[in-house]
N, C-alpha and C positions, 0 to 999 in steps of 0.2 A: 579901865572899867568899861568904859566905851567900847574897844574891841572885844571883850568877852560878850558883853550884852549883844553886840551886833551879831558876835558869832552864834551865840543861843538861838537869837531870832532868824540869823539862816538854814539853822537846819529847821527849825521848825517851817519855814517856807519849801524848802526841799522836802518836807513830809507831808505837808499841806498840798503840793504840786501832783506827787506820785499816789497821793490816797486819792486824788480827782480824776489824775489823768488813766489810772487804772482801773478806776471802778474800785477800789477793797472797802471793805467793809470795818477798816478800823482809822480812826480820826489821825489827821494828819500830823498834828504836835506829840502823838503815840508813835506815829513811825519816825518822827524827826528827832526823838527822843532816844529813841533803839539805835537809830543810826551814829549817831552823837556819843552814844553807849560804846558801839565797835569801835568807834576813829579815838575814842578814849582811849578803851583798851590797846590797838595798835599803838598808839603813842605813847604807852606806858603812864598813862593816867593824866590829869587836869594838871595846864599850868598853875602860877602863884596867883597870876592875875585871874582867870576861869574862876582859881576856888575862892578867891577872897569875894567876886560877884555873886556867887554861886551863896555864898554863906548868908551876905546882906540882903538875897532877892529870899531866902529860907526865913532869914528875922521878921519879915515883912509880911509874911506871905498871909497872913491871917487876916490882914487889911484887904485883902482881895477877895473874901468870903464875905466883909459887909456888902456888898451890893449887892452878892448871890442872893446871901440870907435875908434881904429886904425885899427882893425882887419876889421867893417865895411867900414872904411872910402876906404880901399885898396880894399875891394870886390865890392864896389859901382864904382872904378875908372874901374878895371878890365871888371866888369860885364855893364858895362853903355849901349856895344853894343847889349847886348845880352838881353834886357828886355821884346821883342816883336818874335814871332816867325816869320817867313819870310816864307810867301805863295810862293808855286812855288817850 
């Protein structure tokens, strides 16, 4: 499990490198994702171990949206007054 996750997290740093180092215009774990996609396919798909990480980081994954979802909820309380600019 530990070399699938590590391997995840390297291409996501290899996408993270090339979207900086290049200037593009699309986030780096998008292009570490794409790429990860190709070496997939060349390899003729995810080892046993990839997909068994792959399935348990999926079951999970909704616990990674409480933070998002709170981080909004408090910026939308904060921000409530301030959505219109004020003429004058």
């Amino acid at each position: 499990m530990l070399s699938a996750l590590s391997a995840l997290l390297v291409f996501q740093l290899i996408g993270e490198v090339l979207a900086r180092s290049l200037g593009l215009p699309i986030p780096g774990p998008v292009i570490g994702m794409i790429l990860l996609f190709v070496t997939l396919l060349v390899r003729g798909g995810p080892g046993e171990e990839l997909q068994t990480t792959s399935q348990n980081l999926l079951q999970h994954l909704s616990l990674l949206f409480v933070l998002a979802g709170t981080g909004i909820i408090l910026e939308t309380s904060v921000g409530r007054g301030r959505w219109c600019a004020r003429a004058g």
